[in-house]
VOGU-3710 file (C-alpha; in Angstrom, 3 decimals, decimal comma):
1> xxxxxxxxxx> 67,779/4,752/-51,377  67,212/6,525/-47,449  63,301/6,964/-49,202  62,983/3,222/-49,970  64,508/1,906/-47,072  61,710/4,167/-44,759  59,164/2,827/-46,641  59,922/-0,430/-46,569  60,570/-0,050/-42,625  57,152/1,569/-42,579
11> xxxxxxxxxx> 55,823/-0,964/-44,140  57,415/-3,832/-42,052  55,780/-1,816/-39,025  52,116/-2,065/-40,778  52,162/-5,646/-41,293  53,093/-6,389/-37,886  50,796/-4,036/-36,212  48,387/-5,861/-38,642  49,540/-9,227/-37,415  49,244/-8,032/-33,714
21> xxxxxxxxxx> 46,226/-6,954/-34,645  44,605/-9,890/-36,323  46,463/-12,198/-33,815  44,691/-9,931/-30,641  41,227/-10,169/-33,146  41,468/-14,146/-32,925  42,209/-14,190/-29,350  39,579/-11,178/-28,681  37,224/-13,774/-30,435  37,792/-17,352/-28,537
31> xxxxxxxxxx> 37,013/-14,961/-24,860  33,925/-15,427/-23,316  32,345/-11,848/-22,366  30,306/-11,430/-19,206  26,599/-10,087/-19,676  27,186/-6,183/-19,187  25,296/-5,674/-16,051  22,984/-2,965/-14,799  24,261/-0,452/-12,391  22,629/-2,162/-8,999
41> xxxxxxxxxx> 23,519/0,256/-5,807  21,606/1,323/-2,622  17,891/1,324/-2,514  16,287/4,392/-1,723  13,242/5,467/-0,405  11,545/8,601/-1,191  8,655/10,810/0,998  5,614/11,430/-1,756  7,201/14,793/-2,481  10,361/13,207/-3,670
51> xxxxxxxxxx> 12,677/13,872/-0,820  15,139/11,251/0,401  14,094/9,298/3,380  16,429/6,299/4,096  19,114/4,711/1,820  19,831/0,931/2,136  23,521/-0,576/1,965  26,633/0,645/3,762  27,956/2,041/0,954  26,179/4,836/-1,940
61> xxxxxxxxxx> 25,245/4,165/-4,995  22,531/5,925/-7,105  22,373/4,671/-10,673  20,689/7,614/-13,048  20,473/7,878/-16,956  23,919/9,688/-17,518  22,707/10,916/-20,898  21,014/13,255/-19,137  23,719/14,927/-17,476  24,849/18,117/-18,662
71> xxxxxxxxxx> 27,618/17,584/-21,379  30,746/19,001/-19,035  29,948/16,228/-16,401  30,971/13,314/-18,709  33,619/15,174/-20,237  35,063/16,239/-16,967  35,782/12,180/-16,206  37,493/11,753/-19,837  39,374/14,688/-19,534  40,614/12,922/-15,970
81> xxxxxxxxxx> 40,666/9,320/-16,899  40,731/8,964/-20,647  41,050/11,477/-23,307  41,435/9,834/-26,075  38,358/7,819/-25,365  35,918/9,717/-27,824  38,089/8,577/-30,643  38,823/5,489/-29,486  42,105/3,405/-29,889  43,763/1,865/-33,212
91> xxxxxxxxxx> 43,893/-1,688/-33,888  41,172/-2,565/-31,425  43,048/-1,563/-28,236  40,251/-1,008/-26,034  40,097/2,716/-24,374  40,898/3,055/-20,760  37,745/3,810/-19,477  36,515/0,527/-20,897  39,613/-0,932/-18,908  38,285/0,524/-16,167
101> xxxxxxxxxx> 34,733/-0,678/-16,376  36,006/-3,776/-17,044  37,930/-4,652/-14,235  35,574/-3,966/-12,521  32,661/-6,102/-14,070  35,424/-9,374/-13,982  35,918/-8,565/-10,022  39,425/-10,739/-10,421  42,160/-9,235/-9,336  44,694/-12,229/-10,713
111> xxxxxxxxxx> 42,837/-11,258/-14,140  45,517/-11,552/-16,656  46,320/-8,314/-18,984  45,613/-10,178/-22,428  42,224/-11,587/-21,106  41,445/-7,833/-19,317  41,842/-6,566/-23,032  40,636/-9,105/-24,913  37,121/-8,809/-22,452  37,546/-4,713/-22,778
121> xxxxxxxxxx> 37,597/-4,646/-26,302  34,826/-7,116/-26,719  32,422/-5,486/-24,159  33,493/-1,781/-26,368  32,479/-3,560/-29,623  29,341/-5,426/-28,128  27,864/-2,340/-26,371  29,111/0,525/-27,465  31,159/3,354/-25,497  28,584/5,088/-24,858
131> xxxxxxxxxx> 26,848/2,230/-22,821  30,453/1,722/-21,147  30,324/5,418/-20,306  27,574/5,069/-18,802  28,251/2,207/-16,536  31,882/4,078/-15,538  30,303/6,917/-14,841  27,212/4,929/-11,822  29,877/2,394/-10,755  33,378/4,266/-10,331
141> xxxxxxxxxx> 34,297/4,880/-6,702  34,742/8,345/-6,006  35,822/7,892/-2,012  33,481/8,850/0,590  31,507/5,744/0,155  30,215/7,162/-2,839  29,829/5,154/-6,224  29,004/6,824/-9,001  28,738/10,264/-10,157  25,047/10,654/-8,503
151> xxxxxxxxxx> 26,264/9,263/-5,250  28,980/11,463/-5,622  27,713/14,630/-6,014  25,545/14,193/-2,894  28,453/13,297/-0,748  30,754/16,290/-1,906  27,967/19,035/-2,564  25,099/17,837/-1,289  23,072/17,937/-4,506  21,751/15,940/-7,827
161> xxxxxxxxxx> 24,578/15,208/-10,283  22,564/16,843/-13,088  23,002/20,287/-10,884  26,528/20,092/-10,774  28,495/23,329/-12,238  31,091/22,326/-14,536  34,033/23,342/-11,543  32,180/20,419/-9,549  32,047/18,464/-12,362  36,383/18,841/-12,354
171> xxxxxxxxxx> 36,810/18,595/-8,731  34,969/15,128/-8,587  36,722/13,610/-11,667  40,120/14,380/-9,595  38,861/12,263/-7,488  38,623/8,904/-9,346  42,555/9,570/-9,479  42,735/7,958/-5,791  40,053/7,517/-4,159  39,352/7,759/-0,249
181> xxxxxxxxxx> 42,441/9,430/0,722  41,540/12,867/0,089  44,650/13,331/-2,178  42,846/15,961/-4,628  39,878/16,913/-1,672  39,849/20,707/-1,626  38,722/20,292/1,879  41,916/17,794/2,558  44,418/19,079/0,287  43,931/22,032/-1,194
191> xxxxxxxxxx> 46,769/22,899/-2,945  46,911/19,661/-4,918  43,014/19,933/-5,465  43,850/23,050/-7,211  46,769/21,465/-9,475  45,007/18,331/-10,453  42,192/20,851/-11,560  44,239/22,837/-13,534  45,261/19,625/-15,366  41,810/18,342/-16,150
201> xxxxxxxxxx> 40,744/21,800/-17,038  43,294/22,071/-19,229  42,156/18,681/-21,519  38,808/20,057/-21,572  37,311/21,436/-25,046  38,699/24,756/-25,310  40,916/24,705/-22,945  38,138/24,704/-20,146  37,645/28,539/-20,538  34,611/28,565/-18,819
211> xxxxxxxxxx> 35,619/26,523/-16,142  35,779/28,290/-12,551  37,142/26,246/-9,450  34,266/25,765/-7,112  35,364/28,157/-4,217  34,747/26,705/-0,391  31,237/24,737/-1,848  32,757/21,316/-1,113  31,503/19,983/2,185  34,024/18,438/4,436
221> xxxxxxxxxx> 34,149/14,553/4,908  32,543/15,147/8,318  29,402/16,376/6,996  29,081/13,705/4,185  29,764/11,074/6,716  26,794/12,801/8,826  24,357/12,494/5,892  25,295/8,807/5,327  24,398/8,149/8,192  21,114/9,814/8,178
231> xxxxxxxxxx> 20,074/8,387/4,840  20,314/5,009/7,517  17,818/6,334/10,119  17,256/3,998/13,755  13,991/6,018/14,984  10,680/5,895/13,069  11,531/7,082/9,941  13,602/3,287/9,864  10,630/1,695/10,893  8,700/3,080/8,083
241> xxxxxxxxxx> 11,341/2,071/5,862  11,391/-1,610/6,965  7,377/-1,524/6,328  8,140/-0,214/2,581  11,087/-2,739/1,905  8,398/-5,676/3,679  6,148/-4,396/0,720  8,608/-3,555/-1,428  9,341/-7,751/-1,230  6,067/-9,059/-2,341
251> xxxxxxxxxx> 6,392/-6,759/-5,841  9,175/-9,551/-6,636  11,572/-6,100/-8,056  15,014/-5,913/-8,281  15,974/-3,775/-4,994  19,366/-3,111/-6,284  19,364/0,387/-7,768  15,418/0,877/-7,213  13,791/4,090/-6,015  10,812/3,455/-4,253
261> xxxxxxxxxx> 8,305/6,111/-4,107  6,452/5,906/-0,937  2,775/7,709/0,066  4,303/8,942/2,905  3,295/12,871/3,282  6,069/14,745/5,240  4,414/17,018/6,410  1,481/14,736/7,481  4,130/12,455/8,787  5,700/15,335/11,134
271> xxxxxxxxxx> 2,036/16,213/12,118  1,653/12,246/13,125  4,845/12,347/15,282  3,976/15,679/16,785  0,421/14,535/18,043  2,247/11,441/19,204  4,716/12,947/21,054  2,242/15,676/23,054  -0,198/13,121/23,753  2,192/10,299/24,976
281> xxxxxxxxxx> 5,512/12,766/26,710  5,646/12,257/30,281  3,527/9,263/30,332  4,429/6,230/32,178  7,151/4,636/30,306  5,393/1,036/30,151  2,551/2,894/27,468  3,264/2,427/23,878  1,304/3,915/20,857  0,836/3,385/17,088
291> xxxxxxxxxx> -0,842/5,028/14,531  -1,222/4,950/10,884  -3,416/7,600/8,315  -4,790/6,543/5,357  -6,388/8,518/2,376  -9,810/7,866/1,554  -10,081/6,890/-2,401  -6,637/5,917/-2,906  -5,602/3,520/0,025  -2,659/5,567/0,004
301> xxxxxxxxxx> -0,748/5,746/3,883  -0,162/9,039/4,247  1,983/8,408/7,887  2,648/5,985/9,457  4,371/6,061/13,116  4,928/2,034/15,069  7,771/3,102/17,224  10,280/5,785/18,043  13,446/2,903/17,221  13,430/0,724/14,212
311> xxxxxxxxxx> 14,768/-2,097/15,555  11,847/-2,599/18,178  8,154/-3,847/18,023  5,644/-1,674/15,540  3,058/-1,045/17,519  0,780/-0,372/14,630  0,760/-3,934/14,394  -2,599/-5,957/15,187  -4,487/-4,899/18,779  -7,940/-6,481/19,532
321> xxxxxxxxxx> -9,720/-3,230/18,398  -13,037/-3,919/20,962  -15,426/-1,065/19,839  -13,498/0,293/17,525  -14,832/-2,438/15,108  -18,727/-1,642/16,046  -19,030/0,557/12,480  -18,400/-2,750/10,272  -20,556/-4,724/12,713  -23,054/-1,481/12,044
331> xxxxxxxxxx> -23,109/-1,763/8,622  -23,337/-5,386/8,340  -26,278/-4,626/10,067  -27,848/-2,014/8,124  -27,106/-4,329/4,920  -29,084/-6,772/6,950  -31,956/-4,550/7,253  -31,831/-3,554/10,668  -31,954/0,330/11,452  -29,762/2,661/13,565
341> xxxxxxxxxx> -32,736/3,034/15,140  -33,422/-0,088/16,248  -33,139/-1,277/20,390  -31,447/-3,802/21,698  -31,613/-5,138/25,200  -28,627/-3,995/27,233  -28,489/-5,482/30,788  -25,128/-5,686/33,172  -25,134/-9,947/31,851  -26,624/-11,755/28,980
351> xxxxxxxxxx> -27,353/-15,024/28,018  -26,697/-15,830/24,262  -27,087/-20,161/24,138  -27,023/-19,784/20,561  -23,472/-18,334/20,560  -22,839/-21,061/23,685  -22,525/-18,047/26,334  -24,653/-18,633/28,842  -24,378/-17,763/33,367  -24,496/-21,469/33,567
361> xxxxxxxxxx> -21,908/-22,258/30,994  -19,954/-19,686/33,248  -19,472/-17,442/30,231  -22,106/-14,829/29,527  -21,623/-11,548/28,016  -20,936/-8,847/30,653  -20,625/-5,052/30,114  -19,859/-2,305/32,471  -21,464/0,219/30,317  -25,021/1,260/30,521
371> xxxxxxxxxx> -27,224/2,795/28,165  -27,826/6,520/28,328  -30,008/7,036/31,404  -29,742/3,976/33,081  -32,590/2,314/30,470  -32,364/-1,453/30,223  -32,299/-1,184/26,381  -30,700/1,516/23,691  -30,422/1,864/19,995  -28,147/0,607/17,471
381> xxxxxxxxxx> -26,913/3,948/17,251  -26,141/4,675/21,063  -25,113/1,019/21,828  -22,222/2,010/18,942  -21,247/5,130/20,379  -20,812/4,330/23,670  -19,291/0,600/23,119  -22,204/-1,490/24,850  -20,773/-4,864/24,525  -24,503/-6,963/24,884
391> xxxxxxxxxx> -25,829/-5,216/22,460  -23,534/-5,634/19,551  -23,229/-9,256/20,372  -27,159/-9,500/20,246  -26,801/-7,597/16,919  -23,964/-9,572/15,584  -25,901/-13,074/16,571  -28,813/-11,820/14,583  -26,640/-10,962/11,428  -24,444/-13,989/11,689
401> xxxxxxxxxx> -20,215/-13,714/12,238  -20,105/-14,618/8,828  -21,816/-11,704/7,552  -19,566/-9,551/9,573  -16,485/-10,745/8,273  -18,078/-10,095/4,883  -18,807/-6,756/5,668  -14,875/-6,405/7,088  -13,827/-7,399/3,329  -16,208/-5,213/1,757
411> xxxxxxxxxx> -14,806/-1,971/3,853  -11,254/-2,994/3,088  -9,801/-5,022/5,869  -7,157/-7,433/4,623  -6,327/-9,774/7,756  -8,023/-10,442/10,944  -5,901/-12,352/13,612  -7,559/-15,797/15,444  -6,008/-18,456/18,147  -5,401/-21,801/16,449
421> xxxxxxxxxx> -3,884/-24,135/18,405  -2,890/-21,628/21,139  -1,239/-19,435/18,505  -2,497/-16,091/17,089  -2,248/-16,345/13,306  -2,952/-13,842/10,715  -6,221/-15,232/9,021  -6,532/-13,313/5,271  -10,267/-12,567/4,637  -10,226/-13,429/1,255
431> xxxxxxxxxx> -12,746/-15,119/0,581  -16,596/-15,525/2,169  -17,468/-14,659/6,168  -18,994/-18,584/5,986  -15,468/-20,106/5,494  -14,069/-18,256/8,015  -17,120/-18,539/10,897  -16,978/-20,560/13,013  -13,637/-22,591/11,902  -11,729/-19,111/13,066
441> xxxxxxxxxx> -13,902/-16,514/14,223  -17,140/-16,472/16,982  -20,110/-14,138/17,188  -17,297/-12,131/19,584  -15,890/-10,817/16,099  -19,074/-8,218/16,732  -17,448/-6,654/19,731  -13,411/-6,712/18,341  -11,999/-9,429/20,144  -9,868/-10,403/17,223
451> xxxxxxxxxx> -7,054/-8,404/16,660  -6,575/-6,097/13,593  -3,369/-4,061/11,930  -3,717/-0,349/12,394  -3,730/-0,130/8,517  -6,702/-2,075/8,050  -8,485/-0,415/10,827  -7,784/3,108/9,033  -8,356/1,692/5,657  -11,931/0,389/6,731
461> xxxxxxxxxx> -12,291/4,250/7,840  -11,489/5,006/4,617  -13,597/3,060/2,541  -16,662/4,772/4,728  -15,208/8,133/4,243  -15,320/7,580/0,322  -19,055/6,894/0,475  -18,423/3,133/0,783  -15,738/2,990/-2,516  -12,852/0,686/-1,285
471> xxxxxxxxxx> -9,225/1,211/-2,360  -5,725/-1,140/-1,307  -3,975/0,435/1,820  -0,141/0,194/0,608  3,149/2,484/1,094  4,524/1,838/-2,338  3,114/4,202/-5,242  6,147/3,764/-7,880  9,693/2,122/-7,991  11,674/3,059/-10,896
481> xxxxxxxxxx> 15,005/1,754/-11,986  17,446/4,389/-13,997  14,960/6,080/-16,022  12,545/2,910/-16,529  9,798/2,866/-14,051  8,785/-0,647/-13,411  6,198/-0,663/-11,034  2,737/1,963/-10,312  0,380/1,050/-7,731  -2,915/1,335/-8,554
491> xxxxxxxxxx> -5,092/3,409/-6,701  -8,554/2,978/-8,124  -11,464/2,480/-5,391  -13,886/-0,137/-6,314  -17,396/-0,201/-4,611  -16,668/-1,815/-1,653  -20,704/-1,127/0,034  -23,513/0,992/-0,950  -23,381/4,886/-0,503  -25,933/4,556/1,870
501> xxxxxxxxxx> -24,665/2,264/3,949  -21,528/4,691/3,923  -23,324/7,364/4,859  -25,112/6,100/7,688  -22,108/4,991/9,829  -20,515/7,631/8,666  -23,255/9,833/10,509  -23,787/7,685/13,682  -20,005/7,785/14,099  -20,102/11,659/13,860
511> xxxxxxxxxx> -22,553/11,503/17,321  -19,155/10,280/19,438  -18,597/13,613/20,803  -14,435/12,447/21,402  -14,130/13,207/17,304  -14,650/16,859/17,650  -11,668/19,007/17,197  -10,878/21,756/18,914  -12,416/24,374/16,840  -15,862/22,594/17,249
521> xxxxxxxxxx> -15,710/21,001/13,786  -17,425/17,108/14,233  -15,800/14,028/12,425  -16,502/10,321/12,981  -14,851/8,492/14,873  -15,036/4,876/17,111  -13,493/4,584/20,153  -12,672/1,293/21,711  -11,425/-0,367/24,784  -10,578/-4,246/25,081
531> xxxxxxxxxx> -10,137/-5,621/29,234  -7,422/-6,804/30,030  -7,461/-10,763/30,962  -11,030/-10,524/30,865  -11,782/-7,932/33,403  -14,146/-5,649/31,971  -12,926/-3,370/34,621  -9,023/-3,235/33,683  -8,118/-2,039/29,932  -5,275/-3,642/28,620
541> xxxxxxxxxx> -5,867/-1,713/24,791  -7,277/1,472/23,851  -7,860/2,332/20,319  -9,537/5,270/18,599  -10,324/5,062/14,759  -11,892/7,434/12,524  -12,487/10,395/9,630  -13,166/13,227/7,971  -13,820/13,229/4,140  -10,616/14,118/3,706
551> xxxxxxxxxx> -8,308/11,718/5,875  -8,571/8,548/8,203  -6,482/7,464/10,798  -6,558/4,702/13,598  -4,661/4,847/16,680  -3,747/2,763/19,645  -2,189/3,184/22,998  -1,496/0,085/25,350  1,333/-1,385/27,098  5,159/-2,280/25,980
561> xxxxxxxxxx> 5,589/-5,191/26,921  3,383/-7,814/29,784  0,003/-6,381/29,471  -1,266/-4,594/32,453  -3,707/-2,411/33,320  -3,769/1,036/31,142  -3,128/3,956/33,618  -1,747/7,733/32,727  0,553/9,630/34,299  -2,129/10,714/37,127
571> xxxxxxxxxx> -3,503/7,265/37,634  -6,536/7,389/35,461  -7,217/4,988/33,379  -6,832/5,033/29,884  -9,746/4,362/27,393  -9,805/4,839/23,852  -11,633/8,279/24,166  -8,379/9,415/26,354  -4,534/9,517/24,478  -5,735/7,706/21,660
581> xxxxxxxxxx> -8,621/10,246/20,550  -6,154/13,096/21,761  -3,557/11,716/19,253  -6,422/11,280/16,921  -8,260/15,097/18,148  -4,297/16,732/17,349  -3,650/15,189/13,912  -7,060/15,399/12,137  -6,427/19,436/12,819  -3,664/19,446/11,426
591> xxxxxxxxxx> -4,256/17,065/8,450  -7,369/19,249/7,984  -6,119/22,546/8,496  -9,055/25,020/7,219  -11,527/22,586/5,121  -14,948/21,818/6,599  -15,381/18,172/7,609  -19,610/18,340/7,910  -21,321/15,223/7,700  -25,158/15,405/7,469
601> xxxxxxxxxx> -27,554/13,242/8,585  -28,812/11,128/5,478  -31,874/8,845/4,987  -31,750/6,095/7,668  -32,315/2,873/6,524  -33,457/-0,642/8,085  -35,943/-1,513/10,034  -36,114/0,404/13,615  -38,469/-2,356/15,270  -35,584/-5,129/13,982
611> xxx> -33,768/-5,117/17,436  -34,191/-7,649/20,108  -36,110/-4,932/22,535
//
């Protein structure tokens, strides 16, 4: 009778667990569930050798693929949170974890407990726990500003989840138990650190045998607060970061969660700041300088410096380059037919009524510069080298503005700056020199009155250092997401201008005897000067651009703020074949270290009687 009326009590119990059951089923049903979304968190940029250079966001968060985590991480946050959650719950209670997760996704605190169930258990079904692992595991808040295990892990041991030992694994799981307050911190509270381990430990499989308490690796709060704030850098790494995320913006990404691969090479970068810093310490405080390097073949930046504060003006912005820009007006020259060799008439004043610059229109070209020895006339080649600004207007009149801005395309400039309307606007060259000339740009374009981005200068560099092939300057090589990469650059050169084009600016710019290095080895380079309001005998921008086969880089020095005259520290003034080429003389050595940079002299082309003298 005692057997029959347990059974039938047993029963009674079945069917209304099985009512509950089917009764939390139909309401489980009529909820609406939330897409499960992705992980999101900081953004973080990364040198080219994978090292962490800046992390957006005030708080961590570094989604990963958590299947790849060794198997004691994951279990380590069950054994804390929810064992039971491998087997899962019966009659469709959802597990804890998914709780949890949950809760989290419905950001409600008046959330109701039915419809947090109902949601839980739908999500669980939907997805998986394994997928809800997964989320838990990048989105719970382990204090220290740190969500997610990733996150985590840097912020308590200063190293990649996936490297965690399975006593690290324990110590951060106690801390999902109450987060931020340091209650089971081993640096905080030790004693309860140690109990809470023993707990966790003690739900692991096997007891957690093999489980050691991490002994004094934790690091302090201190320190992780110290490395946030690094991973947020104000000097020029920040600056470098704002110039990924501008580029990072036109890719039309997700930023939440991405890691952005930059072409940034640490070391070259440190080499960059270093020549920086000798050339420009103890200068007069009004000087500014900018520099960027470029690799020849890929377009890749390879460093990158605009300022020493990243919330300040990038001075690797656009400078009227002056004759820095002479090698594209060269080899729209030599495409023209006209020969390095070729002389040009070169007085102190020039009349060019073509180009409307004339004495009596007020306006004719001027130079201070002379041609070597006083002669009233030079050669392509010379009036290059040593910036002879009648000249290369006479050349660039001959060839037409139009075919110069062509050429500028060709070699891998993007933008060139013009006045309209009073204003200086970024003018894209994409499309032909006779769209642009003389709606934006004069026969001055010859001579580098317009102003042009560091980047571009280097990449034109570039192009002529890769015997004329032409690739995209950028900063961004890959951004992944989790495990899924979802963007590559592409860093194919495409002939940009013939090889022996290439090679013949290549060689005339190997003549400027500012490009040799200190060890005697030669390299091309440009160096250019543009006057400050028009007086040919006040520089208001100095700018020295150039390469090796190996490496280009463009530099600039001139003023902070009101443009005034260019003087150093001893009152001399400053020209592009002064700080700028020192920069440029410091960082090519060390960019090159060892490897030859020989250019011969190649087959000259054009005409040599095609000049004006």
């Amino acid at each position: 009778m005692q057997r029959r009326r347990v059974l039938a009590g047993a029963a009674i119990v079945v069917v209304l667990l099985a009512g509950a059951a089917a009764a939390a089923g139909i309401y489980t049903g009529s909820v609406t569930v939330p897409p499960l979304p992705e992980p999101g968190g900081s953004t973080e940029i990364l040198y080219s050798d994978g090292t962490l250079m800046a992390r957006t966001g005030k708080d961590d968060q570094v989604p990963i693929d958590t299947a790849r985590l060794p198997q004691y991480v994951p279990e380590a946050v069950i054994a804390a949170q929810d064992p039971g959650f491998r087997d899962g719950h019966w009659f469709g209670r959802p597990t804890e974890l998914s709780v949890r997760y949950t809760r989290k996704v419905l950001d409600d605190p008046g959330v109701g407990t039915a419809r947090l169930l109902a949601v839980a258990s739908r999500l669980e079904r939907q997805y998986g726990r394994d997928v809800i692992l997964d989320r838990y595991l990048n989105t719970a808040y382990f204090g220290r500003l740190a969500y997610g295990i990733e996150a985590a892990a840097q912020a308590y041991y200063d190293k990649p989840a996936a490297t965690l030992s399975p006593g690290e694994a324990v110590v951060l799981a106690a801390q999902l138990d109450s987060p931020g307050d340091g209650a089971y911190d081993p640096t905080v509270h030790a004693d309860a650190a140690r109990r809470r381990f023993e707990e966790i430990r003690g739900r692991m499989s096997g007891g957690g045998a093999a489980v050691v308490f991490p002994e004094g690796t934790t690091r302090t709060a201190d320190d992780a607060t110290k490395r946030h704030r690094a991973l947020r850098p104000d000097g020029s790494d920040g600056l470098v970061e704002q110039r990924v995320l501008d580029e990072f913006a036109t890719l039309g990404l997700n930023a939440a969660g991405a890691r952005i691969s930059t072409t940034i090479d640490r070391r070259l970068q440190g080499s960059l700041l270093g020549a920086v810093g000798a050339a420009m310490s103890g200068q007069p405080t009004t000087l500014a300088a900018g520099a960027v390097a470029v690799q020849p073949l890929t377009g890749r930046i390879l460093a990158y410096y605009g300022n020493d504060r990243a919330a300040a003006t990038d001075y690797a912005g656009a400078h009227p380059p002056g004759n820095a820009f002479a090698p594209i007006t060269v080899a729209a020259a030599l495409k023209a037919g006209i020969s390095l060799q070729s002389r040009w008439q070169a007085p102190a004043e020039m009349d060019f009524p073509a180009s409307g610059r004339t004495a009596k229109g007020g306006n004719p070209v001027r130079d201070v510069h002379r041609c070597p020895g006083g002669k009233a006339s030079c050669t392509l080649l010379e009036a290059q080298r040593d910036g002879l600004r009648v000249p290369l207007f006479g050349v660039t009149e001959k060839v037409g503005a139009a075919k110069v801005l062509d050429m500028a395309r060709a070699l891998g400039a993007g933008t060139i700056w013009a006045t309209v309307d009073g204003k200086a606007v970024a003018i894209r060259l994409d499309g032909p020199g006779d769209a642009l000339s003389p709606r934006y740009f004069n026969t001055e374009v010859g001579y580098g009155q317009y102003p042009m981005t560091l980047s571009d200068q280097a990449n034109v560099m570039a192009t002529l250092a890769g015997d004329g092939k032409r690739a995209r300057a950028h900063l961004i090589a890959a951004v992944t997401s989790g495990s899924r990469t979802t963007y590559r650059a592409t860093e194919l050169a495409e002939a940009g201008v013939d090889e022996a084009i290439a090679r013949n600016v290549a060689w005339s710019l190997a003549q400027q005897p500012a490009g040799r290095l200190a060890d005697g080895r030669q390299t091309s380079l440009a160096i250019g000067d543009w006057p400050l309001d028009g007086d040919l005998s006040k520089t208001a921008h100095a700018t020295a651009a150039g390469f090796a086969p190996q490496v280009a880089v463009a530099v600039w020095v001139g003023n902070r703020a009101e443009e005034r005259p260019l003087l150093d520290r001893s009152g001399a003034p400053v020209t592009g074949a002064t700080l700028p080429a020192a920069v440029y003389r410091q960082f090519m050595g060390a960019a090159l270290g060892t490897a030859r940079s020989d250019i011969q002299q190649p087959v000259l082309l054009g005409d040599p009687k095609a000049g004006n003298a």
